[in-house]
DRENNUTI-62896 format. One line per field, with one value per atom (N, C-alpha, C, O): atom name; y, z, x. Coordinates in steps of 0.2 Angstrom, whole numbers. Atoms other than C-alpha are relative to their C-alpha. Layout:
# residues N
atom = [CA/...]
north = [Y/...]
up = [Z/...]
east = [X/...]
//
This chain:
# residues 113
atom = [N/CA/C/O/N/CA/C/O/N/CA/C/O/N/CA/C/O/N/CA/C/O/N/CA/C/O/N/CA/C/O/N/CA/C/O/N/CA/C/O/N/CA/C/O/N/CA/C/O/N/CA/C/O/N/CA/C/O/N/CA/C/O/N/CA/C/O/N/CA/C/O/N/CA/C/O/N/CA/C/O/N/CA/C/O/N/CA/C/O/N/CA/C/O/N/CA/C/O/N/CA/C/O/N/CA/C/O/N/CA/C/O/N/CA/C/O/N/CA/C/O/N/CA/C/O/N/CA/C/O/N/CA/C/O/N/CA/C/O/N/CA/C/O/N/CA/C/O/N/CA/C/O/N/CA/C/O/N/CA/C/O/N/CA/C/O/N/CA/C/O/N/CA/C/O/N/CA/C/O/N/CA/C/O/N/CA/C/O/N/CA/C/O/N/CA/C/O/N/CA/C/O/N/CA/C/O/N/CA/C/O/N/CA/C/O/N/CA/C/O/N/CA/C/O/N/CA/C/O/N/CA/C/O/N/CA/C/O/N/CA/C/O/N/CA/C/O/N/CA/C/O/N/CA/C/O/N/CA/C/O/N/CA/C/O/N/CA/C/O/N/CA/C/O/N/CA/C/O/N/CA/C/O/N/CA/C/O/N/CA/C/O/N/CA/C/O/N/CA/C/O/N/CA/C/O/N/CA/C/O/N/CA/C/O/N/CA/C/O/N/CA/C/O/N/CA/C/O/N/CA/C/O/N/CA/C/O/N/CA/C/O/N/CA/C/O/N/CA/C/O/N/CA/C/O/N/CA/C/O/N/CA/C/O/N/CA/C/O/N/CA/C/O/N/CA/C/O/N/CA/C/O/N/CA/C/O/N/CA/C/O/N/CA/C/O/N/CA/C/O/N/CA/C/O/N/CA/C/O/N/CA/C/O/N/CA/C/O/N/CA/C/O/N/CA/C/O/N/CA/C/O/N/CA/C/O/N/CA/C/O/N/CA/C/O/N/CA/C/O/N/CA/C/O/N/CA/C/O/N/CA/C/O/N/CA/C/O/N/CA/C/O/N/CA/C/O/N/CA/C/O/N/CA/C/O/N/CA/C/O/N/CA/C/O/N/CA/C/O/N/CA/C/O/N/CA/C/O]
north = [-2/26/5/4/-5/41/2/3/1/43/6/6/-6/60/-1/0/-2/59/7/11/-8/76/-1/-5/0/79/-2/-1/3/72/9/14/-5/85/-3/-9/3/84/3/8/-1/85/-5/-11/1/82/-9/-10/4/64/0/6/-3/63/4/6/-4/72/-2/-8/3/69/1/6/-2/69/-2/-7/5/65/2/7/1/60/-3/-8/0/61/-3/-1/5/49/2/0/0/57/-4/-5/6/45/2/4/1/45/-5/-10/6/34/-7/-11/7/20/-1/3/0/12/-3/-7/0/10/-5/-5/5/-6/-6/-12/6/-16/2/-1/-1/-9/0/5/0/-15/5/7/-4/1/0/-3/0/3/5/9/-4/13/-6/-11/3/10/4/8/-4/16/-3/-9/1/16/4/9/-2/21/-3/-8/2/23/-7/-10/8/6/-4/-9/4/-3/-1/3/1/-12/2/4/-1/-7/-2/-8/4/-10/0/6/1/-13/4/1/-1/-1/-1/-3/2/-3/-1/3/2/-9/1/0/0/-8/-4/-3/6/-23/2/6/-3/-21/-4/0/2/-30/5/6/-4/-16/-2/0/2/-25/3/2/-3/-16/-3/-6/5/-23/5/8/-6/-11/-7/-13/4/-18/0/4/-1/-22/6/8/-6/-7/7/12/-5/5/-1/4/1/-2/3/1/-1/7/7/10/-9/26/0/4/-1/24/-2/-5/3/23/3/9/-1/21/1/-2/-2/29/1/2/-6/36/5/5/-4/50/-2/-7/3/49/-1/-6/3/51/-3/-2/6/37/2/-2/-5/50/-1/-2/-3/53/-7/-8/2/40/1/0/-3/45/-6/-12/3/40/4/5/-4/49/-4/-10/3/45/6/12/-3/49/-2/-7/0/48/-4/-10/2/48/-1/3/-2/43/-2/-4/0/43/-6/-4/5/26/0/-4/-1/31/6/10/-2/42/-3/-6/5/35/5/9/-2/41/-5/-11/5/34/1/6/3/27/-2/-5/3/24/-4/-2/4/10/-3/-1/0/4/-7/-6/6/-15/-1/-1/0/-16/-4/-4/6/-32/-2/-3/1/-35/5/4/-3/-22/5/5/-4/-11/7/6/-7/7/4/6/-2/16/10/10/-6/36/3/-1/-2/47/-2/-4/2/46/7/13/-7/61/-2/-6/2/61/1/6/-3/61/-2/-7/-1/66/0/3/0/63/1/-4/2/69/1/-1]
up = [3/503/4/10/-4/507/-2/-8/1/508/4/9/-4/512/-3/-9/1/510/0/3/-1/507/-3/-8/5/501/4/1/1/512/6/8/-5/523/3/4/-2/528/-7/-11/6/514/0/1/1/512/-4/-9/3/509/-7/-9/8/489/-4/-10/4/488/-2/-2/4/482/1/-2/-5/490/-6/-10/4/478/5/6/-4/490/-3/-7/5/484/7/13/-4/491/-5/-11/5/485/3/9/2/482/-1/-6/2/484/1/5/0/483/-1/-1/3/476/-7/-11/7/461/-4/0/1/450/-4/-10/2/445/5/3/-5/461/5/10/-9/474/-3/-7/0/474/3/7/-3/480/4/0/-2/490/4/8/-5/499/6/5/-5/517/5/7/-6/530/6/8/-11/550/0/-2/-4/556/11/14/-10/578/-1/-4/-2/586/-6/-3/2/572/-5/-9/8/559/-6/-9/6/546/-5/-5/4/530/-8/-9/9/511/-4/-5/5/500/-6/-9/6/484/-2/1/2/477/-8/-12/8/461/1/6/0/459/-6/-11/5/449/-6/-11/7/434/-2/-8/2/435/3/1/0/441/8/13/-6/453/4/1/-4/465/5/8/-4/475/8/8/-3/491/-1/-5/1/490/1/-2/-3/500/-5/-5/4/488/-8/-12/6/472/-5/-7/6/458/1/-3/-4/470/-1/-5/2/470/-6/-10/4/460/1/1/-2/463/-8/-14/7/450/2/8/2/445/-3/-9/6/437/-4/-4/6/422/3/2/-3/432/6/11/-4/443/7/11/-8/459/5/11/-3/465/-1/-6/0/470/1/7/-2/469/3/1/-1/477/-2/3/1/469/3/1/-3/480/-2/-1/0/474/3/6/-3/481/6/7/-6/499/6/5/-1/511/7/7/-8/533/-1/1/-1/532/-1/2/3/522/5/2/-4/537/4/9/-4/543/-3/-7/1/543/-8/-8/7/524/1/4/1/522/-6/-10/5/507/1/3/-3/509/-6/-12/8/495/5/10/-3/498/-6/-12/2/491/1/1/-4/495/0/-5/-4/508/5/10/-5/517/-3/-9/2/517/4/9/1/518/2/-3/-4/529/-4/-8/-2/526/5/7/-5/539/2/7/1/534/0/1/2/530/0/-4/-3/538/-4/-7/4/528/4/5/-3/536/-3/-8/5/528/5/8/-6/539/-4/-1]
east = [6/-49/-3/-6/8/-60/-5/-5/9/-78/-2/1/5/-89/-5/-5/7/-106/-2/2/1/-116/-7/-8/7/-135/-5/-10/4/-143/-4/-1/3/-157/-6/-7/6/-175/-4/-2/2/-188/-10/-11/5/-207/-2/1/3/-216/0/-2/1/-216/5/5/-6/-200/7/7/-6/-184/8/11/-10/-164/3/1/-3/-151/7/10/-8/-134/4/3/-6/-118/6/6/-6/-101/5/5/-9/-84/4/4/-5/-72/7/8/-6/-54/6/5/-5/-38/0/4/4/-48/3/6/-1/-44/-6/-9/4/-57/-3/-1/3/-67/4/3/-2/-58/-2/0/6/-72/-6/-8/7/-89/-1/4/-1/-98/-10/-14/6/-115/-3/0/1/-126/-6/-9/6/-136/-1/3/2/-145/0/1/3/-148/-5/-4/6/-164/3/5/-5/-160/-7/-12/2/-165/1/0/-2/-160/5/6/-4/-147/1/-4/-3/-138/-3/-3/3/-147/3/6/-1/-142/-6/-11/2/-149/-1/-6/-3/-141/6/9/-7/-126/0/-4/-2/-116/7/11/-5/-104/7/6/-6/-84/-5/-4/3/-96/-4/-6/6/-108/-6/-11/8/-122/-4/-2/3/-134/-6/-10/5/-146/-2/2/3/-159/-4/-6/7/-170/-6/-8/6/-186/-4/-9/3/-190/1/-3/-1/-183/-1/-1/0/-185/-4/-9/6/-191/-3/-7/0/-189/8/10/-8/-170/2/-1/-5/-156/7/8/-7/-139/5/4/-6/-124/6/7/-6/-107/1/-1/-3/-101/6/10/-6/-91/7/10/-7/-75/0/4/-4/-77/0/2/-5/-73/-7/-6/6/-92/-6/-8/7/-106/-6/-7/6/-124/-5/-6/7/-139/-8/-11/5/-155/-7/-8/6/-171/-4/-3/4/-187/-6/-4/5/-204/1/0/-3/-197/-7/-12/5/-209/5/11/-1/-207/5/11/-5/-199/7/11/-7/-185/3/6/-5/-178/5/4/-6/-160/4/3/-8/-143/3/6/-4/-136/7/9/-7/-119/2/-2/-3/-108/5/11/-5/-98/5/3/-5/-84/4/6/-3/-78/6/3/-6/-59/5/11/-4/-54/8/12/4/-50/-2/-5/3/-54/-6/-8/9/-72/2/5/1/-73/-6/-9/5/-86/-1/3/-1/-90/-5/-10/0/-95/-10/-12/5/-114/-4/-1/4/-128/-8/-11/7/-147/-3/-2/3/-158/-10/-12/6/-178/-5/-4/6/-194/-5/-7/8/-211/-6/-11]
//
């Protein structure tokens, strides 16, 4: 499985990123998939997930500004954030659990000042 992140940049308080994870070698509906962030000094965080059921689950922190998708063929996953503010700066991650094994990509900064 491989994972490229791309989308993410720097971008005004109140504005709006949408980050994209291509997807390949995967089979599709046997990888939970997710996104998360790093902010420096700390842990890796869960921002949202889409489960093999379909079922999506955001943070409390993003809830109801993100949302997490696919496209129709299955290949690309999105992350669209909207009304970004300071705290939502970290490096995101797309991650794809294939059990057993989990699936990293490179990751894409994304700035809010």
């Amino acid at each position: 499985v491989q994972l490229v992140e791309s989308g993410g940049g720097s971008v005004q308080a109140g504005g709006s990123l949408t980050l994209s994870c291509a997807a390949s070698g995967y089979t599709y509906n046997r990888c939970a998939m997710a996104w998360y962030r790093q902010a420096p000094g700390n842990g890796r965080e869960l921002v949202a997930s889409l489960s093999t059921d379909r079922t999506i689950k955001y943070s409390d922190s993003v809830k109801g500004r993100f949302t997490i998708s696919q496209n129709n063929a299955k290949n690309t996953l999105f992350l669209q954030m909207n009304s970004l503010k300071p705290e939502d700066t970290a490096m995101y991650y797309c991650q794809f659990t294939c059990n057993p094994r989990v699936y990293w990509g490179q990751g894409t900064q994304v700035t809010v000042s």
